[in-house]
C-alpha beads as a LAMMPS data file, in Angstrom:
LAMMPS data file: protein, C-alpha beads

340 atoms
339 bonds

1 atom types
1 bond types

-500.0 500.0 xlo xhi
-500.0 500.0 ylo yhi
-500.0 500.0 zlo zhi

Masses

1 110.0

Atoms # bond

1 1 1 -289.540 -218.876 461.112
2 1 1 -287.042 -217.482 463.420
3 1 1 -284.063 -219.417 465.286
4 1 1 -283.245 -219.814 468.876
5 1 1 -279.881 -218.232 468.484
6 1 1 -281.636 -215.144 466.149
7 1 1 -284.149 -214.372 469.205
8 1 1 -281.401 -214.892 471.479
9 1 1 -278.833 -212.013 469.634
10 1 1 -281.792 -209.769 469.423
11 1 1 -282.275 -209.649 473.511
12 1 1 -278.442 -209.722 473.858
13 1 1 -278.424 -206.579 471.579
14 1 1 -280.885 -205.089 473.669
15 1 1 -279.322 -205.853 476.971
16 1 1 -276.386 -204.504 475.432
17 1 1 -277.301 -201.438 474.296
18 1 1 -279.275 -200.171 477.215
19 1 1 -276.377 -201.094 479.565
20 1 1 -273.921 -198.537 477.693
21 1 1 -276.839 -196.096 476.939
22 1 1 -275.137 -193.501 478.482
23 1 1 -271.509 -194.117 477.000
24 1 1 -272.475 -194.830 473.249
25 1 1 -273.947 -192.225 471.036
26 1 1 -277.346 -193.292 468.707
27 1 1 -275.657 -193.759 465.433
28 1 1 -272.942 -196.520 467.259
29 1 1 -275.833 -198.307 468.840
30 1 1 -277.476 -199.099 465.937
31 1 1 -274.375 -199.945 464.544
32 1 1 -273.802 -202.752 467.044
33 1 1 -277.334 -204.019 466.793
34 1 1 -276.742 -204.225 463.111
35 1 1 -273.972 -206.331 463.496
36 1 1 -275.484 -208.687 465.376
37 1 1 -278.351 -209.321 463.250
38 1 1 -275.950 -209.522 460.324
39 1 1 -273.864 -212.243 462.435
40 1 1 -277.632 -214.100 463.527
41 1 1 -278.476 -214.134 459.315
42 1 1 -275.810 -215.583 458.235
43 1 1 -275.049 -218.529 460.965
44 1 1 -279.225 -219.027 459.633
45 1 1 -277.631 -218.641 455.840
46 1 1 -275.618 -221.908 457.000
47 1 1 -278.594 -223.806 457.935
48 1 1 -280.993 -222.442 454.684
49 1 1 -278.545 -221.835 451.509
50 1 1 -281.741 -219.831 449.605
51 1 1 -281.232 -217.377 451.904
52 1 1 -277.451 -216.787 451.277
53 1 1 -276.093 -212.871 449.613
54 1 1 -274.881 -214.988 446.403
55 1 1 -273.619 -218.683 445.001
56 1 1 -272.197 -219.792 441.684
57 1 1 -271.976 -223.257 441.274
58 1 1 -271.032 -225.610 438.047
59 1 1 -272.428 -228.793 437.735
60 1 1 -271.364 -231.691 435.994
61 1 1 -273.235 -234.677 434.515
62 1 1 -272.278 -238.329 433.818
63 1 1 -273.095 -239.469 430.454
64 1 1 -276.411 -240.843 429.295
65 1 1 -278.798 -242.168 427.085
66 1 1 -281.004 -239.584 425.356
67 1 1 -283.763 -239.845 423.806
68 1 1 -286.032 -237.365 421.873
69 1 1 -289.358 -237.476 420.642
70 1 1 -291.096 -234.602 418.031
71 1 1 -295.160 -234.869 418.320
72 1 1 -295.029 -238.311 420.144
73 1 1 -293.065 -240.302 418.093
74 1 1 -289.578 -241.204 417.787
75 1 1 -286.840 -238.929 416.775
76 1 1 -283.371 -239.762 417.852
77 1 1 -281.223 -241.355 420.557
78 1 1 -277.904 -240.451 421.207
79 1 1 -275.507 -240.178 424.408
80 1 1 -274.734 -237.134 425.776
81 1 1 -273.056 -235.054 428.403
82 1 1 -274.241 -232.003 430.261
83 1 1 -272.473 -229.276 432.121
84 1 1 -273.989 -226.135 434.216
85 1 1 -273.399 -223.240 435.430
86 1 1 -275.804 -221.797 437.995
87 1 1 -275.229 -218.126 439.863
88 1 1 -277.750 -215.890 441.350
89 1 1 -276.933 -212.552 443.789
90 1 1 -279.358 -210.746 445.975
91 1 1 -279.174 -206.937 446.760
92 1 1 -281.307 -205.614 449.589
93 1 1 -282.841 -202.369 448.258
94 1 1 -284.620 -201.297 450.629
95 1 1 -285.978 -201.687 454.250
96 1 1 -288.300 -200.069 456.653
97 1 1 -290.550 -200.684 459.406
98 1 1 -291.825 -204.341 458.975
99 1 1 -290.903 -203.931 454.932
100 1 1 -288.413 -205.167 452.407
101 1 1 -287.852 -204.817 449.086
102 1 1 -284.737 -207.479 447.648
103 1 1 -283.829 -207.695 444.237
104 1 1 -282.056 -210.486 442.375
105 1 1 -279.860 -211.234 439.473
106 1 1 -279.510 -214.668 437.945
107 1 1 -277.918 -216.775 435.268
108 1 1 -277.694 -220.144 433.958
109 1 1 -275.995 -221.630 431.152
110 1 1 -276.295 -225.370 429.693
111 1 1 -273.932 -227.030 427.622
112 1 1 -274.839 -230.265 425.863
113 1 1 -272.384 -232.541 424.266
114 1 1 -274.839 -235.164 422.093
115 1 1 -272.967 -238.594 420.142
116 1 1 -273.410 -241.567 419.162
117 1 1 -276.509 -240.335 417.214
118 1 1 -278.863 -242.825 416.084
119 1 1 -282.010 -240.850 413.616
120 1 1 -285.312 -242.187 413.181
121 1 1 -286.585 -239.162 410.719
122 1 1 -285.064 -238.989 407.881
123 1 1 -284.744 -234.671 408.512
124 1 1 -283.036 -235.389 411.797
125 1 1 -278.971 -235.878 411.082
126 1 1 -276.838 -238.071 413.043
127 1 1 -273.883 -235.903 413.391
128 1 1 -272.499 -235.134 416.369
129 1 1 -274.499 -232.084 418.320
130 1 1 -273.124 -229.455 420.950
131 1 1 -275.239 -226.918 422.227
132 1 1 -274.787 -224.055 424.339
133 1 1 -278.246 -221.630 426.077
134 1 1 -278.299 -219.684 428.651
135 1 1 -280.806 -217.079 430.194
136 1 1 -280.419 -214.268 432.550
137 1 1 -283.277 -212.771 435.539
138 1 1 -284.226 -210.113 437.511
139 1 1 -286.125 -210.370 440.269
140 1 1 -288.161 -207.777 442.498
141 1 1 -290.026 -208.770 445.721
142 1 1 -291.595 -206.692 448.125
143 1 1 -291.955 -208.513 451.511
144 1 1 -294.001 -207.677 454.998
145 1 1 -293.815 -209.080 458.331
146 1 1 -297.582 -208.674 459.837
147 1 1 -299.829 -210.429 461.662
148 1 1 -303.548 -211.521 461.085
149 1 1 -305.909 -211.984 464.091
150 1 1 -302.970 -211.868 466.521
151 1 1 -301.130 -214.368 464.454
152 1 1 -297.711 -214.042 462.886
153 1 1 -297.849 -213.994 458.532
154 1 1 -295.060 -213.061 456.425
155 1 1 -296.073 -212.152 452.963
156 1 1 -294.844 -211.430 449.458
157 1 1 -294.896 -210.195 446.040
158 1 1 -292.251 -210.873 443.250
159 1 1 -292.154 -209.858 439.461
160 1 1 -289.417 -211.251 437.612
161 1 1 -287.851 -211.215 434.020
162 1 1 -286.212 -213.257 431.989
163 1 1 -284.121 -213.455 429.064
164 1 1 -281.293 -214.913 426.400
165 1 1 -280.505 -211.143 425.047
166 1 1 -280.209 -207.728 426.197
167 1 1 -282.356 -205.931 423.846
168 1 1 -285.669 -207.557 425.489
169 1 1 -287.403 -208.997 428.099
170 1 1 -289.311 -212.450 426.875
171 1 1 -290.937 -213.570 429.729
172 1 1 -292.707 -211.364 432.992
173 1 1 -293.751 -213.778 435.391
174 1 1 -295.565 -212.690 438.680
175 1 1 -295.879 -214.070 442.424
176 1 1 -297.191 -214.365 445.440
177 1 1 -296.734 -215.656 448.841
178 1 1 -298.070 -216.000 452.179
179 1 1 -296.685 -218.151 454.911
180 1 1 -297.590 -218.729 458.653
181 1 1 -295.391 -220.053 461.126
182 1 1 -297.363 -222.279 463.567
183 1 1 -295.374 -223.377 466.113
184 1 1 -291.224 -222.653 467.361
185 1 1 -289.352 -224.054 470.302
186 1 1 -286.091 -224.579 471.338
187 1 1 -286.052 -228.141 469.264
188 1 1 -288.343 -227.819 466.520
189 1 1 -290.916 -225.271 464.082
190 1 1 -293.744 -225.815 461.715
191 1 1 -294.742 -223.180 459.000
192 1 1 -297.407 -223.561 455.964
193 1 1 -297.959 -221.387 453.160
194 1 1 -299.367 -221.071 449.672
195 1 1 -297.515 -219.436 446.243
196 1 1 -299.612 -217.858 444.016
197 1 1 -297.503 -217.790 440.213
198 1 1 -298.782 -216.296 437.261
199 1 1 -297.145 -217.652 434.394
200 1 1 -298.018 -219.691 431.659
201 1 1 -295.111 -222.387 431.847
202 1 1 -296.001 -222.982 435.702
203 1 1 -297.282 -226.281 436.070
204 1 1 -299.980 -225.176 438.897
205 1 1 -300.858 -221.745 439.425
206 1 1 -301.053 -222.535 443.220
207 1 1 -298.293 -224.367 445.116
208 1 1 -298.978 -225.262 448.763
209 1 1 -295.504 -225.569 450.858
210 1 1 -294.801 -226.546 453.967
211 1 1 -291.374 -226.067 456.122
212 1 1 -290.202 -228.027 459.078
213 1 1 -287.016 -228.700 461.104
214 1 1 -286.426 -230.544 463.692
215 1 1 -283.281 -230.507 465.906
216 1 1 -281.776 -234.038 467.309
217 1 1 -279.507 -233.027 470.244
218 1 1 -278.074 -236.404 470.877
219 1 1 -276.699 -236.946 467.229
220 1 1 -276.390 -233.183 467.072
221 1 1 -278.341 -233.285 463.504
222 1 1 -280.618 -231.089 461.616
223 1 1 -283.522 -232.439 459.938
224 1 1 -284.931 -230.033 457.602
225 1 1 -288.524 -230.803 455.530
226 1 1 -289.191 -228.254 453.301
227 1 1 -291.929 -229.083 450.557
228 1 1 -291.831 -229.546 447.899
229 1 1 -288.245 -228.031 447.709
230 1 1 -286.369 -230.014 449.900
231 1 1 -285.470 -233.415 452.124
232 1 1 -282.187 -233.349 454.279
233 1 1 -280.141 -233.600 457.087
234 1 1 -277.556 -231.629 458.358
235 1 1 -274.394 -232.617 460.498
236 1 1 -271.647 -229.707 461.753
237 1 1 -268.314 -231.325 461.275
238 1 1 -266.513 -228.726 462.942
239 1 1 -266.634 -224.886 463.536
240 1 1 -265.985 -224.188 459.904
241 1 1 -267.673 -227.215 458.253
242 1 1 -270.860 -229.141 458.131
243 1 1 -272.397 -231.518 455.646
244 1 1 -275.763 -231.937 453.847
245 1 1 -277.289 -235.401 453.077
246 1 1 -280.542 -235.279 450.993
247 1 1 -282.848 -234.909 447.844
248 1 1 -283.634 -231.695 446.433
249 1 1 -285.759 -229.897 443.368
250 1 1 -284.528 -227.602 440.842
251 1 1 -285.162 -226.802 437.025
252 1 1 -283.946 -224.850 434.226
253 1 1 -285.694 -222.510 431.223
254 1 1 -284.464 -221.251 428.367
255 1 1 -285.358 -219.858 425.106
256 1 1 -284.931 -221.832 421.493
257 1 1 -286.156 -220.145 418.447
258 1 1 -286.635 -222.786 415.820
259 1 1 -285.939 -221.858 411.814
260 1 1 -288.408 -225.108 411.073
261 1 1 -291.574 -223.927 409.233
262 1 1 -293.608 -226.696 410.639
263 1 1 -292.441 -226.316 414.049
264 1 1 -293.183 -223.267 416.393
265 1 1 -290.656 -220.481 415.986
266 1 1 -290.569 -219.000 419.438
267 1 1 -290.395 -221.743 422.239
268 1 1 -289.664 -222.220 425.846
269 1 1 -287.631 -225.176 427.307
270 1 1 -288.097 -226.479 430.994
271 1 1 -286.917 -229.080 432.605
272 1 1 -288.000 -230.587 435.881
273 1 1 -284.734 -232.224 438.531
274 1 1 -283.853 -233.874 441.377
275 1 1 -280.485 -234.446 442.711
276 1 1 -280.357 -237.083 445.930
277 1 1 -276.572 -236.710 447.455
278 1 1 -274.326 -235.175 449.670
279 1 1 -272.654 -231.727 450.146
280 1 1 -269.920 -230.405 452.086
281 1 1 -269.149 -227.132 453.189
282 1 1 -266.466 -225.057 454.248
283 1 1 -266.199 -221.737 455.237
284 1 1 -263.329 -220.318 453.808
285 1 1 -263.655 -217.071 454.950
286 1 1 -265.970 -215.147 457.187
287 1 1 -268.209 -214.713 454.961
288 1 1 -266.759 -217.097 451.938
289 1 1 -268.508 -221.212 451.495
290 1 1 -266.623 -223.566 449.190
291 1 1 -269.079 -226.485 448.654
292 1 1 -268.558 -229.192 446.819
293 1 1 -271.277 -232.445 446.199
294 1 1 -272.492 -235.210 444.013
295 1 1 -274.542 -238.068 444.197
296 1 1 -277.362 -239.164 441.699
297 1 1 -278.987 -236.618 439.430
298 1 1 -282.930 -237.180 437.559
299 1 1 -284.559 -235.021 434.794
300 1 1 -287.943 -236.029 436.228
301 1 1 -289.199 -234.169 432.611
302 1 1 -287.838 -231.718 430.007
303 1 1 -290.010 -230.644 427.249
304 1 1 -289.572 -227.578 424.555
305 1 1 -293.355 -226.031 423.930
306 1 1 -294.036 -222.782 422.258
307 1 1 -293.711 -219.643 424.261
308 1 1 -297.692 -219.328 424.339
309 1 1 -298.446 -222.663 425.303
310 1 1 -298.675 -224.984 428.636
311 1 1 -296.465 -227.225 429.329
312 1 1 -298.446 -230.356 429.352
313 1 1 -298.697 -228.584 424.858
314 1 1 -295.259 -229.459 424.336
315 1 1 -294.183 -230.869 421.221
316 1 1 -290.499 -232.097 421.959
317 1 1 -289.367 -233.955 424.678
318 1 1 -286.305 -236.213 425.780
319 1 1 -286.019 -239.145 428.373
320 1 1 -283.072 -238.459 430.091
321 1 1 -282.951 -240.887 432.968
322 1 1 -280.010 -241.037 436.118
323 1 1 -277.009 -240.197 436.209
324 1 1 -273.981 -239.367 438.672
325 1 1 -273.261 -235.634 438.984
326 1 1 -270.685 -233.759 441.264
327 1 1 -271.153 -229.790 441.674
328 1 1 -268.534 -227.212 442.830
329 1 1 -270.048 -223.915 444.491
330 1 1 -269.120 -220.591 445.835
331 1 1 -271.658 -218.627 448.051
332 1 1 -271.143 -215.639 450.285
333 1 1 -273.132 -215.519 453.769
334 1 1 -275.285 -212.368 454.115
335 1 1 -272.990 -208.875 454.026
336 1 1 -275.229 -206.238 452.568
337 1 1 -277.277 -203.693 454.305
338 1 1 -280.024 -202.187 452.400
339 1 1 -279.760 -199.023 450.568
340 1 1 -281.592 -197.446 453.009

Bonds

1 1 1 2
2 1 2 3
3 1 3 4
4 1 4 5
5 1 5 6
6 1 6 7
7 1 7 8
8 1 8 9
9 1 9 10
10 1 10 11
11 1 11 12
12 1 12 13
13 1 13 14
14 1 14 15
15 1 15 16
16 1 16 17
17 1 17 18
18 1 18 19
19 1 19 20
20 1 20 21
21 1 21 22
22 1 22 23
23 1 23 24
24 1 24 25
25 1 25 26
26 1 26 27
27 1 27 28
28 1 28 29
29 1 29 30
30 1 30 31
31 1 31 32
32 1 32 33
33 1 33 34
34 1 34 35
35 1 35 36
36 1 36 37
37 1 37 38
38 1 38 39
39 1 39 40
40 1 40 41
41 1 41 42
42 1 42 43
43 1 43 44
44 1 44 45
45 1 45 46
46 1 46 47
47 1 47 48
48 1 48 49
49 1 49 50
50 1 50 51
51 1 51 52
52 1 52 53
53 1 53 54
54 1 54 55
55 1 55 56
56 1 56 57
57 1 57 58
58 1 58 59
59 1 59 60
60 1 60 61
61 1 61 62
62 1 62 63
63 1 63 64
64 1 64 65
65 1 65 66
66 1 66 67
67 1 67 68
68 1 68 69
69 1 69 70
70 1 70 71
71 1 71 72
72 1 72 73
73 1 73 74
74 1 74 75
75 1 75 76
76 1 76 77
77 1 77 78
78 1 78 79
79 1 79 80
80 1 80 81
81 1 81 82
82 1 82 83
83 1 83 84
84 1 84 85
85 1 85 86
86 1 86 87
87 1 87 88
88 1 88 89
89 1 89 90
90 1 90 91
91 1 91 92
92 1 92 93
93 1 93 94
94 1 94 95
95 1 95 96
96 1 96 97
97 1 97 98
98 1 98 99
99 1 99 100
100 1 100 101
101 1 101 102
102 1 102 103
103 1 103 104
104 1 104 105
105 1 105 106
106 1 106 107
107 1 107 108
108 1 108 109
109 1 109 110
110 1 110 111
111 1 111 112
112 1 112 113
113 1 113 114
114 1 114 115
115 1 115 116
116 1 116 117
117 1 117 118
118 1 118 119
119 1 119 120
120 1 120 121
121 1 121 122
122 1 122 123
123 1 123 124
124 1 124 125
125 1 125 126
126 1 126 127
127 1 127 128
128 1 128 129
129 1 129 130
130 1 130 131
131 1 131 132
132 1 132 133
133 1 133 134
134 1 134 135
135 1 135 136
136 1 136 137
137 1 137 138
138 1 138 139
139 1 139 140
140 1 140 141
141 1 141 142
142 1 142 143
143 1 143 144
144 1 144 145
145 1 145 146
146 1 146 147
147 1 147 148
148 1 148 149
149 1 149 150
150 1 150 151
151 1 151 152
152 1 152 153
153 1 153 154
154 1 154 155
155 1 155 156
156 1 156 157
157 1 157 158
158 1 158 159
159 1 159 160
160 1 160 161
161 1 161 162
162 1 162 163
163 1 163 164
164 1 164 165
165 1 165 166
166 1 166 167
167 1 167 168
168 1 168 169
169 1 169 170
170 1 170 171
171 1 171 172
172 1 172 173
173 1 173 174
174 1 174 175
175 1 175 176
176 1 176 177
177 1 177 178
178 1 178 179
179 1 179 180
180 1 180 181
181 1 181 182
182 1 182 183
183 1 183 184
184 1 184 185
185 1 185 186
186 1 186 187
187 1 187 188
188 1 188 189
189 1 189 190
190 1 190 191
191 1 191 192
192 1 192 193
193 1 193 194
194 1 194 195
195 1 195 196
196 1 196 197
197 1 197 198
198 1 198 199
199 1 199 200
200 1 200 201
201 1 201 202
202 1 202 203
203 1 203 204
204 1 204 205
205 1 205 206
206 1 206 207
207 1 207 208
208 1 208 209
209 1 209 210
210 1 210 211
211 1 211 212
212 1 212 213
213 1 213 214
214 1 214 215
215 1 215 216
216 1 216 217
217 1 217 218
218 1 218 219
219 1 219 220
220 1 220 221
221 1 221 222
222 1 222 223
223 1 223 224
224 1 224 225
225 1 225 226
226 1 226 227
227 1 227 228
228 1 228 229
229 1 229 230
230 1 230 231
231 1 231 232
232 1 232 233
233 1 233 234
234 1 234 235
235 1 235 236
236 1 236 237
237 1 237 238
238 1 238 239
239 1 239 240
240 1 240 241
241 1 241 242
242 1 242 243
243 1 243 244
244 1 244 245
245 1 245 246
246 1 246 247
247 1 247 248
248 1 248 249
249 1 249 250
250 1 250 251
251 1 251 252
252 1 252 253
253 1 253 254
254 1 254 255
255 1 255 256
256 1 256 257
257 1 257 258
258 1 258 259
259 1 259 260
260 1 260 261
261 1 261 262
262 1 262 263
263 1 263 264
264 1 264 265
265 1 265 266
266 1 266 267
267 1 267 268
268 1 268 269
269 1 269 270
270 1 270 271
271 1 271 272
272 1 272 273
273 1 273 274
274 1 274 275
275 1 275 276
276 1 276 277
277 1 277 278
278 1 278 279
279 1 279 280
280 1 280 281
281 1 281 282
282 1 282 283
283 1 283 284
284 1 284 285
285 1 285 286
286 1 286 287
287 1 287 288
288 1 288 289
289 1 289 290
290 1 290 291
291 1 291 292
292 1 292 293
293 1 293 294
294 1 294 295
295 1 295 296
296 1 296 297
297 1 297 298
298 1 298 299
299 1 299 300
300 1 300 301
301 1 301 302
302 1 302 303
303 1 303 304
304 1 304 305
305 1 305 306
306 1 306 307
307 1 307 308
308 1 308 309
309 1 309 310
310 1 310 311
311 1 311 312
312 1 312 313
313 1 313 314
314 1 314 315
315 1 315 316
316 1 316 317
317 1 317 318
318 1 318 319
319 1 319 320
320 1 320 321
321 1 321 322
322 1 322 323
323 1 323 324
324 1 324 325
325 1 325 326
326 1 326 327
327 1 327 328
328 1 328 329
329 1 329 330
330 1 330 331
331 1 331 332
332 1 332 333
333 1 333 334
334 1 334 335
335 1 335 336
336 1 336 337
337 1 337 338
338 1 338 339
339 1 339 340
């Protein structure tokens, strides 16, 4: 899916370039072009945050009733509070022709805070609980821009691992993706795809998507569908600030090993969210976006299974419920060229 103002850099690049053919060597040419895509990416990366260089961001949840349950029946309730930290950076490796190869490095940590403990197995103590996991990735995806009976496809193909130590890697899991823009104008684009995921904690091994946006001139807003990962709206405030109004999807996993002999020793935990808010953003810097947001935040599911297993095989869970959250982020716009 390209943008008006991306198509419209390229041809001003163009015009550009063969105007002062004569006056510029090669090596400056391509320099100028370069910078102009680079400017076109990153007034997208405003629009589309996946598709920013890097972002940390620290989230912070109001307190809640927990509940957990071991085998389907009851083990505890407590209140508790959660915090977050979420950071990911991409590195272009490599680019040529209609091919890219990215790669990308990312962390999260959880910290729970658990009270107010109330047991209902006699093994199970009600003292008070904090808990702190966190798992680090590495991501590889080779990506093509073709086209199939004189249609334009983009296409992928990631490999990823992931991790709570640095002496191994326990969990590979591969992807795939195809997507196929249907229709751009000045106003509005459609594009449908499918992801192909190999891994055993995916809940489908094939995830349809679709992605549409749709520009209203007279309130100067963005509307941006893109399923299932996000609902919202977008409104620039001023040259250096916009806002985002909407629901989107995320989740978490991270490694537990359990020292229960009846319980599974090596296990995954996942959990399934939505947050439905607001988020501002201001760009501090040419390349530099302080955001800041909150609004209501659901663990739609969270379930520890062993590392083996699906997870609809789980054997923990917790009901977790809503609760008000406000994040803090920092993300950089697009500023690396690949490595070659």
């Amino acid at each position: 899916m390209k943008i008006k103002f991306y198509l419209g850099t390229i041809v001003l690049s163009t015009l550009f370039t063969a105007s002062y053919a004569q006056n510029t060597n090669p090596l400056t040419r391509q320099r100028i072009i370069d910078s102009l895509k680079m400017s076109a990416l990153s007034d997208y990366a405003t629009r589309y945050p996946i598709l920013r260089q890097g972002s940390i961001a620290t989230d912070f949840l109001g307190a809640r009733t927990i509940k957990g349950e071991l085998n389907g029946h009851d083990l505890y309730e407590g209140k508790t509070n959660i915090s977050r930290i979420r950071a990911a950076f991409k590195i272009p490796l490599a680019e040529w022709g209609k091919n890219t190869i990215t790669g990308v490095v990312s962390y999260q940590q959880i910290h729970f805070d658990t009270k107010d403990i109330t047991s209902y197995n006699p093994a199970f103590s009600t003292a008070n609980q904090s808990l702190n996991k966190s798992t680090v990735g590495f991501t590889a995806t080779f990506s093509r821009s073709d086209s199939i009976f004189n249609h334009p496809v983009t296409y992928s193909a990631s490999v990823s691992g992931l991790t709570d130590e640095l002496s191994s890697i326990k969990r590979v899991n591969y992807s795939g993706t195809l997507n196929v823009p249907l229709s751009h104008t000045a106003t509005s684009s459609w594009s449908v795809g499918v992801a192909v995921i190999i891994d055993p904690s995916s809940v489908s091994p094939v995830v349809p998507f679709v992605s549409y946006w749709h520009k209203f001139k007279d309130a100067d807003l963005d509307l941006f569908v893109d399923i299932p990962y996000r609902v919202a709206v977008r409104k620039q405030l001023s040259k250096k600030s916009w806002v985002f109004a909407g629901s989107e999807l995320g989740g978490s996993l991270f490694f537990f090993d359990l020292k229960q002999p009846s319980l599974p020793q090596n296990n995954i935990y996942t959990s399934l969210d939505i947050k439905t808010g607001a988020t501002f953003e201001y760009l501090l810097t040419k390349k530099l976006v302080f955001g800041v947001s909150g609004g209501v935040f659901t663990t739609a599911q969270a379930r520890i299974f062993d590392h083996n297993a699906k997870p609809n095989d789980y054997f923990f869970r917790t009901s977790n419920g809503s609760v008000p959250y406000v994040s803090f982020s920092l993300s950089f716009l697009p500023f690396l060229k690949s490595l070659r």
